[in-house]
Backbone as a chain_set.jsonl record, in Angstrom:
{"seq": "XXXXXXXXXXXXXXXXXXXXXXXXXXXXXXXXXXXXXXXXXXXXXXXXXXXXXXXXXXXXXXXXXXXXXXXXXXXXXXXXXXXXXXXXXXXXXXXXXXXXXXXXXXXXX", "coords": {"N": [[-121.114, 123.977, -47.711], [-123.045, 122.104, -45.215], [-122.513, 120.431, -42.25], [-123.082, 118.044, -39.839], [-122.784, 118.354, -36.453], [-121.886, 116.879, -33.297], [-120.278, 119.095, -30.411], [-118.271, 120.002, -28.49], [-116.913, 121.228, -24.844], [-114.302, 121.957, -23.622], [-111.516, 122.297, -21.662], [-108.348, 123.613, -21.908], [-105.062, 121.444, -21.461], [-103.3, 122.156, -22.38], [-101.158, 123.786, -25.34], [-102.168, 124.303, -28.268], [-103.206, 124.583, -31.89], [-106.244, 125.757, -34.188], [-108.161, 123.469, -35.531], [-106.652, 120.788, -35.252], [-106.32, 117.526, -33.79], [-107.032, 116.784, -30.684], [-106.905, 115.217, -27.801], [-108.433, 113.349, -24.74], [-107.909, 115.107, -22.386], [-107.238, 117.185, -23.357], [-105.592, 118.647, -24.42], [-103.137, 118.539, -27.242], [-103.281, 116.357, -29.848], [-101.106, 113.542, -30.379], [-99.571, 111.158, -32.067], [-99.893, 108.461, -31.552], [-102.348, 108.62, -29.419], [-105.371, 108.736, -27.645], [-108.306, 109.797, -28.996], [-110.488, 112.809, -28.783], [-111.609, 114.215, -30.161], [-111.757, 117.514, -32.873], [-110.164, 120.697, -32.445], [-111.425, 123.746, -32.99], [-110.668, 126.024, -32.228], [-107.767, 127.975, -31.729], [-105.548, 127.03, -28.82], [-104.915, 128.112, -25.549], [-102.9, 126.712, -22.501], [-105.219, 125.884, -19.895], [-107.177, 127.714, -20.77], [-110.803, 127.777, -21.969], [-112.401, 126.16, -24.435], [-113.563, 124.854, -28.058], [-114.82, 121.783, -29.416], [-115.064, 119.422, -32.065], [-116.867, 116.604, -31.98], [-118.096, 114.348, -32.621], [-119.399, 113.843, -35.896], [-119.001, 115.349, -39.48], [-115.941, 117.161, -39.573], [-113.523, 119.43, -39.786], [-110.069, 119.262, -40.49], [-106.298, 119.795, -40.654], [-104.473, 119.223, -43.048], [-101.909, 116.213, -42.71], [-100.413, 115.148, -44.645], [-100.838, 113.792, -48.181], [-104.172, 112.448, -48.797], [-106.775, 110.258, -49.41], [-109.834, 110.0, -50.313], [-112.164, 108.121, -48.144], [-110.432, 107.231, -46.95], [-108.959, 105.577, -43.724], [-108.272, 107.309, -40.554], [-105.388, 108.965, -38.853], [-104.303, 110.783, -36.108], [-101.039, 112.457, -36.625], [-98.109, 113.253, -35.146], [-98.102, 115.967, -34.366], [-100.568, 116.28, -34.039], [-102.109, 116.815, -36.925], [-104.237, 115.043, -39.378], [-103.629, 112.231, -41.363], [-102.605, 109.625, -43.306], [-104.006, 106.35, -42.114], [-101.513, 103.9, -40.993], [-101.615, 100.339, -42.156], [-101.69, 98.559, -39.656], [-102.496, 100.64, -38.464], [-104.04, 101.073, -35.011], [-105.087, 103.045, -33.819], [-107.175, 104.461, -35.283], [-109.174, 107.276, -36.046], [-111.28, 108.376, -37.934], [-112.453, 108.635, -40.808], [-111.719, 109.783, -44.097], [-113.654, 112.472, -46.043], [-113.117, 113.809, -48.187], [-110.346, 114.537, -50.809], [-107.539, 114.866, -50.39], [-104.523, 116.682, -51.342], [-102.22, 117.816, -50.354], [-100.153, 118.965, -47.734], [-101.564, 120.463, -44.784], [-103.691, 121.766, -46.138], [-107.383, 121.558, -46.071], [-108.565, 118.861, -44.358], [-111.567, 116.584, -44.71], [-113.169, 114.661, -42.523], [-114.741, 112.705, -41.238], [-115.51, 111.846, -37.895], [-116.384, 109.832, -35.109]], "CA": [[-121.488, 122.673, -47.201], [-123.173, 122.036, -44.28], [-122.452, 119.114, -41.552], [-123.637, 118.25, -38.563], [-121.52, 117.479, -35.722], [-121.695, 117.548, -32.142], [-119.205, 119.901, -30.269], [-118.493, 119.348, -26.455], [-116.42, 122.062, -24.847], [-113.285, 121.279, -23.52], [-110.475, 122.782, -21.231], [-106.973, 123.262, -22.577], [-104.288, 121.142, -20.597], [-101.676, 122.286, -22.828], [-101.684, 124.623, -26.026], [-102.325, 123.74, -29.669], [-103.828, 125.299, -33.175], [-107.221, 125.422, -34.678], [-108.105, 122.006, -37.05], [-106.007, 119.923, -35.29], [-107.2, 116.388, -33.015], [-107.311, 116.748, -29.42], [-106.842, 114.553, -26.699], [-109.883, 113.792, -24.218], [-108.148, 116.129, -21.331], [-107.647, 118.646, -23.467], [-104.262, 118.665, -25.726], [-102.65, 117.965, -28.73], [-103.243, 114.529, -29.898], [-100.22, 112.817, -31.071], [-99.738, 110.054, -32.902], [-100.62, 107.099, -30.107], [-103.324, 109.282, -28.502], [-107.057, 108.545, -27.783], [-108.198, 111.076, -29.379], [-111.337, 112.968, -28.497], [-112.443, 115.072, -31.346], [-110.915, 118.232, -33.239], [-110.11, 121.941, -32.039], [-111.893, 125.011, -33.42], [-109.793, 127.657, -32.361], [-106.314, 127.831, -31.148], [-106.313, 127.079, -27.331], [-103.805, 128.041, -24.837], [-103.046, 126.249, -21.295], [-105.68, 126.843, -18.359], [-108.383, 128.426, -21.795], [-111.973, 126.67, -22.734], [-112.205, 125.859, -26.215], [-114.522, 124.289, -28.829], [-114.131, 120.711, -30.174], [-116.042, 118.572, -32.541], [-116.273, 115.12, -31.378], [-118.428, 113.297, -33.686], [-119.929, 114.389, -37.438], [-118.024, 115.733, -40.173], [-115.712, 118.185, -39.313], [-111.883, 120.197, -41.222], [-108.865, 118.644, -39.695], [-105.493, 120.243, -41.214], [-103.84, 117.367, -43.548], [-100.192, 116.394, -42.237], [-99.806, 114.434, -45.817], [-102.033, 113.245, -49.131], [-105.092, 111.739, -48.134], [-107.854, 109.784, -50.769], [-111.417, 109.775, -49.903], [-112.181, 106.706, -48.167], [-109.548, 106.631, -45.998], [-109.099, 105.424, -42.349], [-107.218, 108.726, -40.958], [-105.107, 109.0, -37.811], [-103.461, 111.692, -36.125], [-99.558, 112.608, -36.75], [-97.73, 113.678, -34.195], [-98.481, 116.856, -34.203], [-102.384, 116.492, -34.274], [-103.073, 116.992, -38.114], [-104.778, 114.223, -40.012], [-102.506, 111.621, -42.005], [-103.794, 108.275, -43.534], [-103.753, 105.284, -40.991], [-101.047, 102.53, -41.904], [-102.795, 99.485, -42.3], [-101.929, 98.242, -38.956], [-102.921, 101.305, -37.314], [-105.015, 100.599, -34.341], [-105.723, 104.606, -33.252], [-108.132, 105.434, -36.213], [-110.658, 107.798, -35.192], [-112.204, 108.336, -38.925], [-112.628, 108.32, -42.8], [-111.94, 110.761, -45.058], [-114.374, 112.792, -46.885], [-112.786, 114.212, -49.443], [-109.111, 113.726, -50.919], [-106.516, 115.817, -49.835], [-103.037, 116.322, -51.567], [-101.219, 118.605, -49.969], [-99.449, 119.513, -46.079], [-101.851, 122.069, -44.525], [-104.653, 122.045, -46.77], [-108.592, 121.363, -45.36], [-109.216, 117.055, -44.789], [-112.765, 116.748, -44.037], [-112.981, 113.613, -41.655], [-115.923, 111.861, -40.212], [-115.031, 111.225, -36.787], [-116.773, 108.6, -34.468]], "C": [[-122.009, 122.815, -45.785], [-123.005, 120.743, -43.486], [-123.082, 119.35, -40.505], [-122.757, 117.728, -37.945], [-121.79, 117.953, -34.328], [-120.157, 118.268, -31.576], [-119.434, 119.303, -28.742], [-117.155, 120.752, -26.196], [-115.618, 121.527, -23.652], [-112.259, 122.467, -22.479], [-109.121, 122.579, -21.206], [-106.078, 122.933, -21.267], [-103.07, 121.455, -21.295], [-102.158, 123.573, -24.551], [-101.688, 123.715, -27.663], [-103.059, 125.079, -30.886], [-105.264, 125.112, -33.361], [-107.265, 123.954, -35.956], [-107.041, 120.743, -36.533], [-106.816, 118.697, -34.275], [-106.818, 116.724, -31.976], [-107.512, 115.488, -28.209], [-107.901, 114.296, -25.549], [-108.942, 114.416, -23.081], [-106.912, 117.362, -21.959], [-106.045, 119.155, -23.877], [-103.95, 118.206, -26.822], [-102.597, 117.293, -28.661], [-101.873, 114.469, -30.606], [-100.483, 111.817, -31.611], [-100.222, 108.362, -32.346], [-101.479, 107.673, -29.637], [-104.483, 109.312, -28.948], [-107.384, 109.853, -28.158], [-109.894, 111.64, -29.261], [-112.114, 113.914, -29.274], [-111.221, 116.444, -32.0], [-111.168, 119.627, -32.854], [-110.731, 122.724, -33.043], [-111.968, 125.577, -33.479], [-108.771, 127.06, -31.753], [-106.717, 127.652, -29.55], [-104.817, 127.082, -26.835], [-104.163, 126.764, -23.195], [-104.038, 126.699, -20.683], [-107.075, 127.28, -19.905], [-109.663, 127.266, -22.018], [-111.661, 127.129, -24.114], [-113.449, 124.813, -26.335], [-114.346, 122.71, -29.355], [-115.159, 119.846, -31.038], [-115.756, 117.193, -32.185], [-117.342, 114.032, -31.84], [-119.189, 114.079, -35.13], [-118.3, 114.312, -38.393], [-117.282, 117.071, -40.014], [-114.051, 118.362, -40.167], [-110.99, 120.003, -40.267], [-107.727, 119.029, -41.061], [-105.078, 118.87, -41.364], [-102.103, 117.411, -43.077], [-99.756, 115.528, -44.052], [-101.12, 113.886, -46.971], [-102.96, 112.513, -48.444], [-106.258, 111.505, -49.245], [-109.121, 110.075, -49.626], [-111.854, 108.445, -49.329], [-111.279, 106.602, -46.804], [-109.49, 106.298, -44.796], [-107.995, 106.648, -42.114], [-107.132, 108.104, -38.976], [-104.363, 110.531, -37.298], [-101.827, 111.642, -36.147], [-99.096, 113.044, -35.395], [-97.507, 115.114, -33.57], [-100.131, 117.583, -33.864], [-103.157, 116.66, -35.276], [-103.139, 115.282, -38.276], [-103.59, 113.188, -41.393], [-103.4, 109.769, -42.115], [-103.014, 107.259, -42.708], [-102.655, 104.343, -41.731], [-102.156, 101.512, -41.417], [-103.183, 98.231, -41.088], [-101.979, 99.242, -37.839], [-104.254, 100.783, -36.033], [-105.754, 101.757, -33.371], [-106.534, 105.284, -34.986], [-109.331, 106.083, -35.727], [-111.424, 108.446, -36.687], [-112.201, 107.992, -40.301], [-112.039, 109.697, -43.255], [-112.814, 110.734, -45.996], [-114.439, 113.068, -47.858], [-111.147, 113.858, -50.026], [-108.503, 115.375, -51.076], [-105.13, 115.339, -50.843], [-101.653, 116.811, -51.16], [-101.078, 118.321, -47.919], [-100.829, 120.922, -45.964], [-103.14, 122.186, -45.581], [-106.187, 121.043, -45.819], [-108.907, 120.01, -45.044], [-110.346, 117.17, -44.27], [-112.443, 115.038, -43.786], [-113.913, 113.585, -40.697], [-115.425, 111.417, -39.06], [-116.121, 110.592, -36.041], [-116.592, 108.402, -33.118]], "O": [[-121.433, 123.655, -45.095], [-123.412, 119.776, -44.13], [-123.573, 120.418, -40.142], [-121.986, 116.874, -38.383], [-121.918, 119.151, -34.076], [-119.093, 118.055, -32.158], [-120.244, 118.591, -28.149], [-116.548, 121.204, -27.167], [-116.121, 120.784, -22.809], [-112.465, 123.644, -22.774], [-108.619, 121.608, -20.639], [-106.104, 123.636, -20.257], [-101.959, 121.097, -20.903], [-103.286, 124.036, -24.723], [-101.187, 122.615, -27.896], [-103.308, 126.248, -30.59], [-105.699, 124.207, -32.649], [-106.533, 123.679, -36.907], [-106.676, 119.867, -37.316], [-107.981, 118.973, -33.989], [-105.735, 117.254, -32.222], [-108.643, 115.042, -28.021], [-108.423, 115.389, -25.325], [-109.623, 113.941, -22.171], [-106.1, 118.075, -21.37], [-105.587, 120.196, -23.407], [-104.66, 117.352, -27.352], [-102.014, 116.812, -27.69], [-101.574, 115.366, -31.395], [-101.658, 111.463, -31.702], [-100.804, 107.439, -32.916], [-101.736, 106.828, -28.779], [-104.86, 109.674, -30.062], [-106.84, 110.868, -27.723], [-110.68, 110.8, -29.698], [-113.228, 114.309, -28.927], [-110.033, 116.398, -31.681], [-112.357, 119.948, -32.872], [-110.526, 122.281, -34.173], [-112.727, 126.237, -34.188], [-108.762, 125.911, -31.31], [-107.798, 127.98, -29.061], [-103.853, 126.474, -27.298], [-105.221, 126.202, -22.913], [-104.114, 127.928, -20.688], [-108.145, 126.788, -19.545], [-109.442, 126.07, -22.205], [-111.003, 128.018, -24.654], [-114.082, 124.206, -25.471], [-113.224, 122.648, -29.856], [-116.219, 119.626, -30.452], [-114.63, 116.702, -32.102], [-117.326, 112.901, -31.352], [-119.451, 115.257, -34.886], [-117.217, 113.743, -38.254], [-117.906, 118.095, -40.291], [-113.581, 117.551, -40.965], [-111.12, 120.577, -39.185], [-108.018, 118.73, -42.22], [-105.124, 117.878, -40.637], [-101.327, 118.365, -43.111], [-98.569, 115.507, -44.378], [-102.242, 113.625, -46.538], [-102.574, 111.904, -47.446], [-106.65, 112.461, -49.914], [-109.117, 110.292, -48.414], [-111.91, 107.549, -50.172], [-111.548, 105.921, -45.814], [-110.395, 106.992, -44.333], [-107.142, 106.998, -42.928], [-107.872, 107.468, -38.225], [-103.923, 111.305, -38.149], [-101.346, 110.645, -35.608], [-99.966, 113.155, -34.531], [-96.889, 115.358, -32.533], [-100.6, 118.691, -33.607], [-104.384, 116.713, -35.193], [-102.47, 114.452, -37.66], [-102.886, 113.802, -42.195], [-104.217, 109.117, -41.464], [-101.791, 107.226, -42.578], [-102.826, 104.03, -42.91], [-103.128, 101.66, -40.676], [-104.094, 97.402, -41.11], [-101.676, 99.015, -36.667], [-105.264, 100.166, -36.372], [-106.62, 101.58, -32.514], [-106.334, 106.363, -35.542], [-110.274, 105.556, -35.137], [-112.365, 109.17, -36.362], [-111.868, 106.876, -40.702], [-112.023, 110.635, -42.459], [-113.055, 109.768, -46.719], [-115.39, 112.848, -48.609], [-110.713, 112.784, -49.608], [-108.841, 116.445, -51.583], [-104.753, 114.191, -51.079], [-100.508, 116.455, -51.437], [-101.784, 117.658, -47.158], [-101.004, 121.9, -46.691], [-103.431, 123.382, -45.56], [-105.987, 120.068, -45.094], [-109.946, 119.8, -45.67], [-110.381, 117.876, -43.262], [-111.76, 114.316, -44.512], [-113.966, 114.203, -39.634], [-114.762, 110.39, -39.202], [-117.16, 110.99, -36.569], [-116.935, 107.34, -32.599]]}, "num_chains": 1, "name": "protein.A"}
């Protein structure tokens, strides 16, 4: 598959994994957190790093996810479907996810 997506490059304020959401200065998004696109390699404290911050890009799933969905981050930074009065959604899902840890593709915005 190919997507398009812009990337913006980012400096880690804290450490995290590859595939997970990101924070705009540059940490693990949690579950309340503006979230500024998703990591693309692991990133320590003090390191630049990669991030996608709008297209379609592979966000690790924290739980099942349909196609369609409004997606938020967990509190860890993977991808997890919005409740329905979430008000931190930063995309859709592309495809449908059923597992922990498996690929969500997620249009972010």
């Amino acid at each position: 598959m190919n997507f398009k997506t812009t990337t913006h490059t980012v400096k880690a304020t804290g450490d995290g994994p590859e595939r997970r959401f990101i924070t705009f200065n540059g940490a693990l998004a949690g579950a309340n957190d503006a979230v500024l696109g998703v990591s693309q390699t692991a990133f320590k404290t003090g390191s630049v790093f990669t991030a996608d911050i709008i297209g379609v890009t592979e966000v690790e799933a924290g739980g099942p996810i349909a196609k369609g969905d409004k997606i938020t981050p967990d509190a860890t930074g993977r991808a997890i479907k919005a409740p329905g009065d979430a008000t931190n959604v930063v995309g859709r899902a592309v495809n449908d996810v059923t597992s922990v840890g498996a690929g969500a593709l997620v249009l972010i915005r």
